[in-house]
Phi, psi and omega in degrees: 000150196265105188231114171304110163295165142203107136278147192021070176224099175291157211282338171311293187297329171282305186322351157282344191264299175333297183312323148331315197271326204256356156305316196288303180314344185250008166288294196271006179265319207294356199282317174301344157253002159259040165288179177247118199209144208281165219266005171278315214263335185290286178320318173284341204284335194231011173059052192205141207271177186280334168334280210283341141299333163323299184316304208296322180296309193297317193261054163078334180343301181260143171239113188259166186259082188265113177273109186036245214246359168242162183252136180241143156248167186247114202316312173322297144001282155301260221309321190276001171292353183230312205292105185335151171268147170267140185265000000 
């Protein structure tokens, strides 16, 4: 197992050192959920055939993207069309 030392270093400098790289990592999530993401990638993602993404786009549920002759959705979107409401 791979194990990292660190002497004479305090826990303030690495969380200081750190920060960066998980500023960038929350970056780059959030940058993966304003993707654009095809009527395939809609279905594995919400566990649901192309029928029933028809349904959901036709009755406003979804909102799609026609890029020339293909249809896109905005992963963010979808994801926010599923996320439970809180009471």
């Amino acid at each position: 197992m791979n194990q990292i030392l660190l002497n004479g270093i305090t826990l303030e400098e690495l969380v200081d050192a750190l920060a960066p790289l998980l500023q960038l990592q929350q970056t780059k999530q959030s940058q993966s959920e304003n993707d654009l993401i095809t009527r395939k990638q809609v279905c594995e993602l919400l566990s649901i055939n192309l029928t029933t993404l028809w349904k959901h786009t036709r009755s406003g549920k979804l909102k799609s993207f026609g890029i020339g002759n293909r249809i896109f959705y905005s992963k963010l979107q979808v994801l926010e069309a599923v996320k439970p409401i809180n009471g």
